[in-house]
C-alpha positions in Angstrom: -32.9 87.5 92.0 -32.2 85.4 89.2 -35.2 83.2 87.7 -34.0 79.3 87.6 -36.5 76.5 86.4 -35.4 72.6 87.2 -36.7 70.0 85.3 -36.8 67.0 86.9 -38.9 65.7 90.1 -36.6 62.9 91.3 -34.6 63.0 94.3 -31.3 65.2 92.4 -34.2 67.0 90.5 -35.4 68.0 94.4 -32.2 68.6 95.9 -30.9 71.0 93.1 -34.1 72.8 93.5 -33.8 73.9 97.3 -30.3 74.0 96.7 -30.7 77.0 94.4 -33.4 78.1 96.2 -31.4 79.5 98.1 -29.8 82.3 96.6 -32.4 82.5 93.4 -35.8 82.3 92.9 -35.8 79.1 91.5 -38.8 76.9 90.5 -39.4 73.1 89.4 -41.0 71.2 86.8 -41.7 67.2 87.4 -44.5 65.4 85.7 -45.7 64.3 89.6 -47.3 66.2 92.0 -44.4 67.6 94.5 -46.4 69.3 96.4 -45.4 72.2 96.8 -45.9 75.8 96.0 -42.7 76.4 93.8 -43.7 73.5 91.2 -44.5 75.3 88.2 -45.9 74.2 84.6 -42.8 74.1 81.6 -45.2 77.2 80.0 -44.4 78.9 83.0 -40.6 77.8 82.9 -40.1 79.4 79.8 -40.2 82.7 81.6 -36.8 82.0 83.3 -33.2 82.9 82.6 -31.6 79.4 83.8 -32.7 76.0 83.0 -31.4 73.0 84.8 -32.2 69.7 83.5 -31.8 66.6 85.6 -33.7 63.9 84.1 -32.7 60.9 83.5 -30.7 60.2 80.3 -32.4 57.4 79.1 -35.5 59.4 78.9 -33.8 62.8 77.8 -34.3 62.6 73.8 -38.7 62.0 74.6 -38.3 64.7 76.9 -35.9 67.1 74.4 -38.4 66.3 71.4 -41.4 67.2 73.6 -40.4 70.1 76.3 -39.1 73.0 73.9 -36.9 75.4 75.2 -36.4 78.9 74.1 -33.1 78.5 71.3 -30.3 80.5 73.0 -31.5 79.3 76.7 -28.3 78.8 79.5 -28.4 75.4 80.2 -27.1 72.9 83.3 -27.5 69.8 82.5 -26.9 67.5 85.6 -28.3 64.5 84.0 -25.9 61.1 83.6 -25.2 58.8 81.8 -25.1 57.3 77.7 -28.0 56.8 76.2 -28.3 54.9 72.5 -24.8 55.3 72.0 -25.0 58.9 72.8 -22.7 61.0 75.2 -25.6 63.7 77.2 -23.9 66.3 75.7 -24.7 65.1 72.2 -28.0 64.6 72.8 -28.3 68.1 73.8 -26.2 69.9 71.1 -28.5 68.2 68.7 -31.7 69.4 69.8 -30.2 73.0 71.3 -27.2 73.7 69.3 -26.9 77.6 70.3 -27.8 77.2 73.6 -25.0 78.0 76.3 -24.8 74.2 77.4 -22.9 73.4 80.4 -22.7 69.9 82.3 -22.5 69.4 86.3 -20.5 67.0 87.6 -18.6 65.6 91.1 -19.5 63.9 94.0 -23.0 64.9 95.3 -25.7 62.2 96.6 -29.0 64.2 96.9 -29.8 63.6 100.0 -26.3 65.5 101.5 -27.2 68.2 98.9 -30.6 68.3 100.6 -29.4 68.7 103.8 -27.3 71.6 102.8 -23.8 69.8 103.4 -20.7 70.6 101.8 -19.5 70.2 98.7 -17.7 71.0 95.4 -18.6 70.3 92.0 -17.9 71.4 88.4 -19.3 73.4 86.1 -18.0 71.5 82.6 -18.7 74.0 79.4 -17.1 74.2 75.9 -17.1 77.4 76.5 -15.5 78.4 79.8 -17.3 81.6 80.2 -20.9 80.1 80.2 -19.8 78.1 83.0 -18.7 80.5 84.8 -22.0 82.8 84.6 -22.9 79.6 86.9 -20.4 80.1 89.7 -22.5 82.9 91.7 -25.9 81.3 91.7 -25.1 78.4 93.9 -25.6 78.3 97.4 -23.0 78.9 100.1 -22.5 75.0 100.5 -21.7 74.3 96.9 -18.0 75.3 95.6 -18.1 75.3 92.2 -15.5 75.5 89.7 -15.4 76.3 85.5 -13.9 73.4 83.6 -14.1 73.0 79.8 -13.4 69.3 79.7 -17.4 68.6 78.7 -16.9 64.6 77.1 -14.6 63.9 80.1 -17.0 65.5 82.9 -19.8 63.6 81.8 -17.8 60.2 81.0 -16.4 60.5 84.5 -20.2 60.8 85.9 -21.8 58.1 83.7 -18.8 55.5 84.2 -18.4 55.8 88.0 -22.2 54.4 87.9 -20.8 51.3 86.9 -17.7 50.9 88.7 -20.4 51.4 91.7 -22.5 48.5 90.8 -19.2 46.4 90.5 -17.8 47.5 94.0 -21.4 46.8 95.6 -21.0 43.4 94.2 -17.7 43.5 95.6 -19.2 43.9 99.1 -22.2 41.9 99.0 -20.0 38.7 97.8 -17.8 39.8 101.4 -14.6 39.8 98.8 -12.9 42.4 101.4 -11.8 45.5 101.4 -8.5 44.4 99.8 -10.4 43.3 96.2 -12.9 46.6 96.7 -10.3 48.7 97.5 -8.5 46.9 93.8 -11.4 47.3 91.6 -12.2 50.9 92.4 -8.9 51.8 91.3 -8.7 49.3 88.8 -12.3 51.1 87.8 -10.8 54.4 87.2 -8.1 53.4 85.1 -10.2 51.9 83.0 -12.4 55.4 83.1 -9.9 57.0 82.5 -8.7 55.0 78.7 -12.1 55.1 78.2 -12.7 58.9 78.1 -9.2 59.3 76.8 -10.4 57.6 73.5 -13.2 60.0 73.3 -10.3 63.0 74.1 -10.7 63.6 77.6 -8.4 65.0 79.9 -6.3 63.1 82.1 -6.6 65.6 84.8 -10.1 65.8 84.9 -10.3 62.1 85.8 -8.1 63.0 88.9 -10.8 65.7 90.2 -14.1 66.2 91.3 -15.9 64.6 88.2 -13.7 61.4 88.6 -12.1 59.8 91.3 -14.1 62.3 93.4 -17.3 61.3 92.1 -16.1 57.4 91.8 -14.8 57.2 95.4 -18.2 58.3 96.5 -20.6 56.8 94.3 -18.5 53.3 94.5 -18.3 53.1 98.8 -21.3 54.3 100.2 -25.2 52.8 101.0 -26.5 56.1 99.9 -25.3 55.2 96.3 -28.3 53.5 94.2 -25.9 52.0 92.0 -23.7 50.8 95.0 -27.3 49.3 96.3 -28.1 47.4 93.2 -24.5 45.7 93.0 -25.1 44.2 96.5 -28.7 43.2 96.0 -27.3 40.8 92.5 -24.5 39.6 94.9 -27.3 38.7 96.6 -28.7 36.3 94.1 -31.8 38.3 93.4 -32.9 39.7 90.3 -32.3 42.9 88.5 -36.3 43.4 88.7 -36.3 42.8 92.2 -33.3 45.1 93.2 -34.7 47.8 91.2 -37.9 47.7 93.0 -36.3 47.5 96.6 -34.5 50.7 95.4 -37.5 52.5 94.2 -35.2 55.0 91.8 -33.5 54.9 88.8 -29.9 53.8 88.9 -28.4 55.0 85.7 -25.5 52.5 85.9 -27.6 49.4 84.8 -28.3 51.1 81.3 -24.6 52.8 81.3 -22.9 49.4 81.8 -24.4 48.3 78.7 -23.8 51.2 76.6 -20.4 51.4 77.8 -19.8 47.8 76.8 -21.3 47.9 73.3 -19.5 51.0 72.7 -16.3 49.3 73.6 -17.0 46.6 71.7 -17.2 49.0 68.5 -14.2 50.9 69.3 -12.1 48.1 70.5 -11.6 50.1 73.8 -10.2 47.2 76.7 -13.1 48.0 79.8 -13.3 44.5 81.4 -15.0 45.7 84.7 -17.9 47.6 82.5 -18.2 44.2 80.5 -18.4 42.4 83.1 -21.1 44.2 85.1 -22.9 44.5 81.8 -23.0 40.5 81.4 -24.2 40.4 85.1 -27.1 42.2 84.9 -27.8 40.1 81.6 -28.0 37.0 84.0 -23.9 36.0 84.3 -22.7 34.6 87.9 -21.1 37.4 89.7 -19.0 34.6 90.8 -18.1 33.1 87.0 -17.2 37.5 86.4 -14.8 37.2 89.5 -12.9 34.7 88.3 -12.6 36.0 84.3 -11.8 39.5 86.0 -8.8 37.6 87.6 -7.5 36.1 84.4 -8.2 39.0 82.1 
């Protein structure tokens, strides 16, 4: 069977872990005590053939500078997000630059994973044949498929984030399903000129990695970044929201990345801007009316 380390004890760190547990003997790393008899030490990890990374992006250039991995390692990285101005994947090819990188992406909440429901994802690569040394090592629930559109994989899973935190806003301000129902497409239009500028694909933006993952992410309590949208609708703080939720939800630092870079590039991403400047202390009800006029 083939030897897989994850890095990563949160709850997609977890998941991935009995997910490929399944079908390998797969192993996990996390700086907390799991629990469990599979949790290994990253000396150990070095040992394995596959490496799966999901930890959290703004934390991914401490962990890269510290947690070495052999040079030529086959890499899945199913961390999201944009970090210092930084797509993951460039954060990665700086530090491991002839490694066999390849980027997950869809829609998959960990606790469905968990559970062994069904689902599909992609497998995004540069090169098409590392992802697909991938395709047989995931379980029987999981269909995966190869893609090579890496910047617009991981664009689609950082930027549906945000587009979540706007439509939970959506529903905690009881806007309806009409204005939800608006902005989530509305969100993946404006996705999809995003990652365009950065030479994505327009068909990947239809798939798995972007209205699939958006749809989910953006209308659903299980979504984290759904969660924290509601709880500023709310009026409470982005402190107290993130404390209620317990986890990290990556869309609070993506919104502002995404905004600053859209600044610099002159790209036109009002709903990002506008859930950036919310979280910075802005009425959701002052964005709701700008949003209408922009």
């Amino acid at each position: 069977m083939p030897k897989i380390s994850v890095f990563g004890g949160g709850a997609w760190g977890k998941a991935l872990h009995l997910a490929f547990s399944k079908t390998n003997h797969c192993s996990i790393v996390s700086r907390k005590n799991l629990g469990i008899e599979s949790q290994i030490s990253s000396q150990v990890a070095q040992e394995s053939e596959f490496f799966i990374v999901a930890i959290a992006s703004s934390a991914l250039h401490s962990w890269l500078a510290t947690s070495p991995l052999p040079a030529n390692s086959k890499i899945l990285v199913a961390s999201k997000g944009i970090a210092q101005g930084q797509f993951v994947s460039e954060i990665f090819e700086s530090f491991y630059p002839q490694s066999k990188l390849c980027f997950l992406a869809g829609p998959s909440f960990a606790k469905e994973v968990q559970d062994s429901l069904p689902c599909a994802l992609n497998i995004h690569s540069k090169e098409i044949h590392y992802a697909k040394e991938w395709l047989q090592l995931f379980p029987n629930f999981i269909k995966p498929y190869a893609c090579n559109d890496v910047i617009g994989g991981e664009i689609g899973g950082a930027y549906k984030n945000v587009i979540a935190i706007a439509s939970g806003i959506c529903e905690g301000m009881k806007l309806g399903n009409n204005a939800r129902s608006s902005l989530v497409a509305r969100g993946l239009v404006e996705m999809t000129r995003f990652g365009k500028y950065f030479g994505a694909k327009d068909s990947t933006f239809l798939g798995l990695s972007g209205a699939g993952d958006l749809f989910l992410t953006a209308n659903s309590m299980l979504s984290r970044n759904f969660r924290v949208g509601i709880g500023l609708a709310s009026g409470k703080s982005l402190m107290a929201v993130l404390e209620e939720i317990g986890e990290v939800a990556e869309g609070v630092k993506t919104s502002k990345e995404i905004y600053l870079m859209s600044q610099k590039y002159g790209i036109y991403t009002p709903i990002a801007q506008e859930v950036a400047l919310i979280i910075d202390g802005k009425s959701p009800k002052q964005s709701l009316s700008d949003l209408m006029k922009s």
